[in-house]
C-alpha positions as CSV (number, residue, x, y, z in Angstrom):
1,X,-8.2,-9.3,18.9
2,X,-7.9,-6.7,15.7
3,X,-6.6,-6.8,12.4
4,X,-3.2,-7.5,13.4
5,X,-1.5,-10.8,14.3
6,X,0.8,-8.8,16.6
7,X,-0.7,-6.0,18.4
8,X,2.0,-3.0,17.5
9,X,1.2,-1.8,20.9
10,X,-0.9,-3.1,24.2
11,X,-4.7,-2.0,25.6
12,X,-4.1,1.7,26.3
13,X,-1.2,2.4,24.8
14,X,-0.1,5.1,22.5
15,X,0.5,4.2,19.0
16,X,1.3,6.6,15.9
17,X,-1.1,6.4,12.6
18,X,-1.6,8.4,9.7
19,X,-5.0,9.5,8.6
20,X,-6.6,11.3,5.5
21,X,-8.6,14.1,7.7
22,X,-11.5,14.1,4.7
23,X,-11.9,10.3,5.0
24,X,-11.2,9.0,8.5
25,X,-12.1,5.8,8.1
26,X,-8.6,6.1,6.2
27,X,-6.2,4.9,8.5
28,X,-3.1,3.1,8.9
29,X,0.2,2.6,11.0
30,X,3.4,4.6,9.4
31,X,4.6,0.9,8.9
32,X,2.2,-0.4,6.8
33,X,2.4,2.5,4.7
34,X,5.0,1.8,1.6
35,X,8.0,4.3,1.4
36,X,8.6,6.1,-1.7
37,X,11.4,4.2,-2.5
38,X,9.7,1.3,-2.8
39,X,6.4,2.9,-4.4
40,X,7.8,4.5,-7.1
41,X,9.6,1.1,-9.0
42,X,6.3,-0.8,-7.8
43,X,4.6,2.2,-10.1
44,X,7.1,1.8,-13.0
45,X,7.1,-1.8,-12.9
46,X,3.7,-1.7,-12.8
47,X,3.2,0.0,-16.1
48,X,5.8,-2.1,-17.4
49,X,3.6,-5.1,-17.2
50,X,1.0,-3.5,-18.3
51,X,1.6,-2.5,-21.1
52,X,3.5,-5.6,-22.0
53,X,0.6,-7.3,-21.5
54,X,-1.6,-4.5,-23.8
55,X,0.7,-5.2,-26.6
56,X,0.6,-9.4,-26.6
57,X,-3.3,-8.3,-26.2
58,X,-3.0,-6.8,-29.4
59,X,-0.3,-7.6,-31.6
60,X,0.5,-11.2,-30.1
61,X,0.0,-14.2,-31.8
């Protein structure tokens, strides 16, 4: 058994994955990947918190 609790595809099958060519141990199925609609507000929400949470560092009481 791998890393997945459902096999996306059985022993000697063909499945589709993207790779990094420099780094191949970079590897992953196009559905684990996140889209860019999702990745961008994860990014601005993100920074959001962060620096909410730099300012209470700083300037919270």
């Amino acid at each position: 058994m791998g890393p997945y609790r459902n096999p996306p595809v059985s022993v000697g099958g063909v499945i589709e994955v993207v790779f990094d060519p420099k780094d191949l141990s970079n590897v992953e199925t196009p559905s684990e990947m996140m889209s860019g609609r999702v990745s961008l507000p994860a990014a601005i929400i993100s920074g959001l918190v962060l620096a909410f949470s730099l300012l209470m560092l700083f300037f919270g009481g």
